[in-house]
C-alpha positions as CSV (number, residue, x, y, z in Angstrom):
1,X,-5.8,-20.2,-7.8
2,X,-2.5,-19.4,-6.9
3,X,-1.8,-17.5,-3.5
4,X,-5.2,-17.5,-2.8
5,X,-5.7,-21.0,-2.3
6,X,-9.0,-23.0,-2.1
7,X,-8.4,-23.0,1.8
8,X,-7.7,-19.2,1.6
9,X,-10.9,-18.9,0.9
10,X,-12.7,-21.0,2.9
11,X,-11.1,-19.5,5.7
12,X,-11.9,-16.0,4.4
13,X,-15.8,-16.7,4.6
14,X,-15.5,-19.0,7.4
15,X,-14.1,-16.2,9.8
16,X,-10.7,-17.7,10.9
17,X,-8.7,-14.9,9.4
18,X,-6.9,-12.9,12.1
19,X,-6.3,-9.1,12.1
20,X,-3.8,-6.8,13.0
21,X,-3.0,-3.0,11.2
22,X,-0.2,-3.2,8.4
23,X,1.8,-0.6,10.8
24,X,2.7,-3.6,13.3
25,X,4.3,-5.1,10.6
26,X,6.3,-2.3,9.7
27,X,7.8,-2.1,13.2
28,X,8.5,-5.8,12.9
29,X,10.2,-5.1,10.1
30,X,12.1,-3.0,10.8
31,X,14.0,-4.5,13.5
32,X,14.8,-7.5,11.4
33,X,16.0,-4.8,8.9
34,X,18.3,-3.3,11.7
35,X,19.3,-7.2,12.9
36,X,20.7,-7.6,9.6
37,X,22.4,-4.3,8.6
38,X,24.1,-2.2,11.2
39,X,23.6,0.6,9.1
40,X,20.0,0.8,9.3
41,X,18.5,3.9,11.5
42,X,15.3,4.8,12.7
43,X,13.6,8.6,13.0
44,X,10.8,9.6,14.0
45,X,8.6,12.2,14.6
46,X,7.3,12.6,18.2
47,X,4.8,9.2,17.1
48,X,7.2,6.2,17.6
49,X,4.5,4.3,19.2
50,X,1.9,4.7,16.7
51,X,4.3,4.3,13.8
52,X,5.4,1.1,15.9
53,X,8.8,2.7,15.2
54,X,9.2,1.8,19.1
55,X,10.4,-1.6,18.8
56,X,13.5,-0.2,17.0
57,X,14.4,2.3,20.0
58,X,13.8,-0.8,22.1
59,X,16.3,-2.9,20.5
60,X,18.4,-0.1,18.7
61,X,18.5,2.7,21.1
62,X,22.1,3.8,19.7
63,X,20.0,4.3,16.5
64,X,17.0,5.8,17.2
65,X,16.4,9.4,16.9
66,X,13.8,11.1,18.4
67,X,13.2,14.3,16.4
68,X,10.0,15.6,17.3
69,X,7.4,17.5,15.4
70,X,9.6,18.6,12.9
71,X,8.8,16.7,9.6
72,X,10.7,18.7,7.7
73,X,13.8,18.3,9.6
74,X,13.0,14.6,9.7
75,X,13.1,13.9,6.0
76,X,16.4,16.8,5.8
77,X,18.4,15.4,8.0
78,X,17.5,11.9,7.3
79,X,18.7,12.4,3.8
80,X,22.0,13.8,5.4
81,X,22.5,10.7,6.7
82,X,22.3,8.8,3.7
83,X,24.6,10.3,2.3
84,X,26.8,9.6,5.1
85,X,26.3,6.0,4.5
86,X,23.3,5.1,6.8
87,X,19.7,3.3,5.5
88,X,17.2,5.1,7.7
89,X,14.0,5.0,7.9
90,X,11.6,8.3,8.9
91,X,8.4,7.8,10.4
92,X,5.2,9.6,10.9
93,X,1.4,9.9,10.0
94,X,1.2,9.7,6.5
95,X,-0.8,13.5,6.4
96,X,2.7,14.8,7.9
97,X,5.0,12.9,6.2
98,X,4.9,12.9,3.1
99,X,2.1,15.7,3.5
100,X,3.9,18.1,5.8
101,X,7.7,17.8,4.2
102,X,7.4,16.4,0.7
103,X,9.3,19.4,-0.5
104,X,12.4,18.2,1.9
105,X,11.7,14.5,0.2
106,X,11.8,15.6,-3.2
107,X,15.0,17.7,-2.9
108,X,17.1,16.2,0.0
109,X,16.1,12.6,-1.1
110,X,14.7,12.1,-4.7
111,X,16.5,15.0,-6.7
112,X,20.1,13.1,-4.7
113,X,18.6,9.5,-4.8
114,X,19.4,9.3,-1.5
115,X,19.0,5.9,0.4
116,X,15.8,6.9,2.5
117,X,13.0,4.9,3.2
118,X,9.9,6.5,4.4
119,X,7.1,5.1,6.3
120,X,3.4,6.8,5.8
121,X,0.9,5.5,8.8
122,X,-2.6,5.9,9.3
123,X,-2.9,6.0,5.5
124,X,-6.6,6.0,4.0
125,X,-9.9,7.0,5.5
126,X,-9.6,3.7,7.4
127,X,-7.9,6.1,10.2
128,X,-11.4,6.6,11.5
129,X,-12.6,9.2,13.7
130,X,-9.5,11.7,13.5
131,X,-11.4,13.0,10.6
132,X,-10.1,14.9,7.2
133,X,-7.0,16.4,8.6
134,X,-5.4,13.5,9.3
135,X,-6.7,10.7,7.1
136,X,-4.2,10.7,3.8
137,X,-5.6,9.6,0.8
138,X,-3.3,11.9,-1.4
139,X,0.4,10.1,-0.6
140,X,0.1,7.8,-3.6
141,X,-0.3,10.2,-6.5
142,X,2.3,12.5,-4.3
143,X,5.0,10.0,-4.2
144,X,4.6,7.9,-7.3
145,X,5.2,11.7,-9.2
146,X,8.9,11.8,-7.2
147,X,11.6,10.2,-10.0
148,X,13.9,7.7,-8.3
149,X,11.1,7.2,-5.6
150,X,9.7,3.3,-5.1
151,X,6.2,2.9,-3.8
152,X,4.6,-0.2,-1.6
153,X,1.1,-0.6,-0.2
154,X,1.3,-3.7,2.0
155,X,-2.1,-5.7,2.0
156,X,-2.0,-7.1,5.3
157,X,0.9,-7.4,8.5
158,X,2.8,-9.9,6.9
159,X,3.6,-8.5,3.6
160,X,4.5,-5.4,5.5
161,X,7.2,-6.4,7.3
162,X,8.5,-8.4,3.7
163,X,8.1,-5.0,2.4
164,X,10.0,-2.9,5.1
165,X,13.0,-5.3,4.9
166,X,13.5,-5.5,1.2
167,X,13.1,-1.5,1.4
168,X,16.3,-1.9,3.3
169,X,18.2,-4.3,1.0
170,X,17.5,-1.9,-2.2
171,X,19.2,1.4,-3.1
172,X,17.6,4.7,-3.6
173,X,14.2,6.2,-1.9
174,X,11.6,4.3,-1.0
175,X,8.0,4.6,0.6
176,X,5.7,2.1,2.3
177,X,2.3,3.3,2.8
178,X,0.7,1.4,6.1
179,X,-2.8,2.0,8.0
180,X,-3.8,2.5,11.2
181,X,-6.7,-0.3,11.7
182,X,-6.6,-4.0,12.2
183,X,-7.0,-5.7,9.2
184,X,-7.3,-9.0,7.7
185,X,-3.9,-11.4,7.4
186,X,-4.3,-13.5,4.6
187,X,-0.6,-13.7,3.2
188,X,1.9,-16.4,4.9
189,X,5.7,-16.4,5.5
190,X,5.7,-18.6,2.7
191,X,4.1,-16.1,0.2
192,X,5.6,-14.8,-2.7
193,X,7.0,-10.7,-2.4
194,X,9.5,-8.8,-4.6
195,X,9.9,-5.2,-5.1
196,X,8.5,-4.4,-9.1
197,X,6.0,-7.4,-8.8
198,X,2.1,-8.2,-8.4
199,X,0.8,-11.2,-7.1
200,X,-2.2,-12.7,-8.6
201,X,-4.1,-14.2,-6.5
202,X,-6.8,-15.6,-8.4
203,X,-7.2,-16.7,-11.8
204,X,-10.4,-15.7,-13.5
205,X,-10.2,-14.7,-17.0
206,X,-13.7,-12.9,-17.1
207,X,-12.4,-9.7,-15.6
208,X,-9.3,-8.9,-13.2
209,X,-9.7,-6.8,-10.5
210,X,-6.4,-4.9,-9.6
211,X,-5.9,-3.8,-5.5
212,X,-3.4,-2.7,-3.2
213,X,-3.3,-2.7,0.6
214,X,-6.2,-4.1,2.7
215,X,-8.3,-3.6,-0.1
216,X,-7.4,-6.3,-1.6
217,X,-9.1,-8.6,1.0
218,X,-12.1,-6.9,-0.1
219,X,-11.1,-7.7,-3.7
220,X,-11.2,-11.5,-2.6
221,X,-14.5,-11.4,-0.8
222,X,-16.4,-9.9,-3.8
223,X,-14.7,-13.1,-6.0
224,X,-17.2,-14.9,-3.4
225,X,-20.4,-13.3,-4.4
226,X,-19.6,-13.1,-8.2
227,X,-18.7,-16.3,-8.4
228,X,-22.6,-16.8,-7.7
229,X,-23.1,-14.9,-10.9
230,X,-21.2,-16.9,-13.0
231,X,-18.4,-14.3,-12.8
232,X,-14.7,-15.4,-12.6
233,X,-13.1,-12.6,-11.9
234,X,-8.9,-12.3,-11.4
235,X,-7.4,-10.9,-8.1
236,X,-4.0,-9.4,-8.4
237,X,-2.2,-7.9,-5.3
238,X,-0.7,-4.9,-6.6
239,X,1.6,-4.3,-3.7
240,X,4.2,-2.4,-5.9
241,X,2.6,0.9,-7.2
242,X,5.7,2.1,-8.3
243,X,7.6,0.0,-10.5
244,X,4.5,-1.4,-11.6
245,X,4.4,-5.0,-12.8
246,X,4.2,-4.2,-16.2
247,X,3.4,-7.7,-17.3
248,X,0.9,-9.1,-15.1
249,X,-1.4,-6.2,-15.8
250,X,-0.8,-6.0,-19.5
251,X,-1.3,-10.0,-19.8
252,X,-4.1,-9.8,-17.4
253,X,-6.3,-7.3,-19.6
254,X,-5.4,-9.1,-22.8
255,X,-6.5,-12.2,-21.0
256,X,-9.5,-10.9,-19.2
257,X,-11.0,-7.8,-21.2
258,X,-12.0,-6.1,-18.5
259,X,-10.3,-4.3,-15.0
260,X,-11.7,-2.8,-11.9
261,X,-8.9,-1.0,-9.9
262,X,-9.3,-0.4,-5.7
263,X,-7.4,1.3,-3.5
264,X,-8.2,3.4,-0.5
265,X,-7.1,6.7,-1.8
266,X,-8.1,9.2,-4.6
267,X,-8.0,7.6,-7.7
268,X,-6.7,10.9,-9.5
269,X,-3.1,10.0,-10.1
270,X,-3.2,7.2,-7.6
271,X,-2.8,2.8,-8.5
272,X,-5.5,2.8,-10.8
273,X,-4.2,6.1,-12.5
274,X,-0.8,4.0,-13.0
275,X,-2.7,1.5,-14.6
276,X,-4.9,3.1,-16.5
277,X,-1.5,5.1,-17.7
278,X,-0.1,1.7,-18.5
279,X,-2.5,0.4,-20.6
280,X,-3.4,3.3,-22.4
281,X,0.1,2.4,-23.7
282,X,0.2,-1.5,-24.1
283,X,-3.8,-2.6,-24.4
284,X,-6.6,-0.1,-23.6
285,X,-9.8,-1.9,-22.0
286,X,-12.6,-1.2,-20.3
287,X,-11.6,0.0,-16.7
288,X,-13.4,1.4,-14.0
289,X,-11.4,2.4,-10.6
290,X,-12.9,2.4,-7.0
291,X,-11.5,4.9,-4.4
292,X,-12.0,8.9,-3.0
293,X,-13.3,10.6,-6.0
294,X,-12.1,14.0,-5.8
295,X,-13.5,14.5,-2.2
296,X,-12.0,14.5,1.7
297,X,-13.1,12.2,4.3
298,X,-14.7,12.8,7.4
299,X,-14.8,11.5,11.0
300,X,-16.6,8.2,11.8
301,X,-15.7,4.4,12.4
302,X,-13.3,2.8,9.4
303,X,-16.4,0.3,8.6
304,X,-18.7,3.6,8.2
305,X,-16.5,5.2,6.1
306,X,-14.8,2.2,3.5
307,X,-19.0,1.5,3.3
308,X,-19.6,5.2,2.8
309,X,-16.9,5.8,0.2
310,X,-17.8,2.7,-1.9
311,X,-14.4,0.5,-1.3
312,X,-16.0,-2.4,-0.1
313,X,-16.9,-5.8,-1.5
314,X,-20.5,-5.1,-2.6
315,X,-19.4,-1.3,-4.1
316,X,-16.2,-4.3,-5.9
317,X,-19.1,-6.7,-7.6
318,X,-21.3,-3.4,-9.0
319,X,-18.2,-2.4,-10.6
320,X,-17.4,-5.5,-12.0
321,X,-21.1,-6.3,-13.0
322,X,-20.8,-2.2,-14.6
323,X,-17.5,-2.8,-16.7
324,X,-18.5,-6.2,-18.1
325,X,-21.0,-4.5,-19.8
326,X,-18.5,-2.4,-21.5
327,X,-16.3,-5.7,-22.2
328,X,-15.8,-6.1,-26.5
């Protein structure tokens, strides 16, 4: 193991690990983004406290604008102001932004390869009892389409906030996908993070299991029970969606035959859709991906609804036990 150390583990079945949503690291974040560059700005969306976009105001007032439910507007005028020179960040729900004003994002900031940086909270079914409308499990496939655009899905608080501040330090558009529950912090200060690169976590060679955001905690847990089965399976944190890590994927199915993708949005043009892409290209295996199939959510508790839509670490091991069987 790399990352994912012997005592990561331990402590990941012997309930030390502490929680907290991805969001709160974006807001960290992003005043250490504005600490260091003057030029950074914050907008937001009438939800500064739910995007944790709050902590800016707090320190940045002179650089916070407050421009309420007016997504569009957000993402226009945002772009206006890269242009002008500024690195600001827009905040909101993801279902609003990118759902409500991707138009605005593509033309005002993609099409000019603008220098904004979007953040998209409440990502994921994981949103809970707000229901369809407002839990986004399309924002992957939408963004990762936009030319010029960057995409990160943080897997805990920690690699948020590394994610938000290299956002700031990089040119062109970027956007961070973040959710609304508390979940598990298993990265360090010390952990490794760069824009364009996966972390693997673990390094089993019998099949490699491929996940961004919180699911990849689940990814490590079902290491756990396969290892019972005589199953060494690979973890790799695929954090960057778009670049992809080109290498670590292609050397991890030449290495390991087999690949289970996870992510908590629809796997039609979503992580595993880049991967699958990417192989199909370099070294086609087996592959079977985990995440909404074609379908919306629906209201209930996050644990009801990550057990009901299969992206769990039980619903991990059945697809890993199901692709091996497919292995050459």
């Amino acid at each position: 193991m790399s990352l994912a150390s012997a005592k990561l583990v331990r402590d990941l079945f012997a309930k030390t690990i502490k929680s907290e949503p991805t969001r709160n690291g974006f807001g960290r974040g992003l005043v250490e983004a504005g600490k260091q560059n003057g030029s950074v700005v914050a907008l937001c969306a009438d939800l500064s406290e739910s995007t944790r976009v709050l902590d800016f105001k707090n320190a940045f007032p002179n650089r916070f604008i407050q421009m309420g439910v007016s997504e569009q507007s957000l993402a226009a005028i945002a772009s206006g102001m890269a242009l002008a020179g500024k690195i600001p960040f827009i905040a909101s729900y993801a279902c609003f932004s990118p759902g409500r004003n991707w138009e605005q994002i593509r033309t005002t900031g993609c099409l000019q390869n603008v220098n904004l940086k979007i953040a998209g909270s409440h990502a994921g079914v994981s949103v809970g009892p707000d229901g369809a409308t407002h839990q986004m499990t399309e924002d992957i496939a939408l963004m990762r389409v936009l030319p010029n655009m960057t995409v990160l899905a943080p897997c805990d608080s920690i690699e948020a906030e590394k994610a938000t501040i290299a956002a700031a330090s990089i040119d062109g558009p970027v956007y961070i996908r973040l959710g609304r529950e508390a979940t598990p912090i298993f990265t360090t200060t010390n952990s490794p993070f760069e824009i364009g690169k996966a972390q693997v976590l673990t390094k089993g060679t019998d099949v490699a299991i491929i996940a961004c955001g919180p699911q990849v905690y689940e990814a490590l847990k079902a290491t756990h029970d396969l290892e019972k089965s005589g199953i060494n399976a690979r973890v790799i944190n695929c954090v960057s969606i778009k670049p992809l890590d080109t290498e670590t994927i292609v050397k991890a199915a030449k290495e390991c035959g087999a690949i289970v993708t996870v992510e908590e949005a629809q796997i039609a043009g979503g992580m595993g859709s880049a991967v699958c892409e990417l192989l199909s290209e370099h070294l086609p295996v087996p592959i079977l991906r985990i995440g909404m199939r074609d379908e919306f959510g629906q209201s209930g508790t996050p644990a009801e609804l990550l057990e009901h839509y299969h992206l769990t670490a039980p619903w991990i091991v059945k697809a890993v036990k199901q692709v091996l069987k497919k292995k050459a």
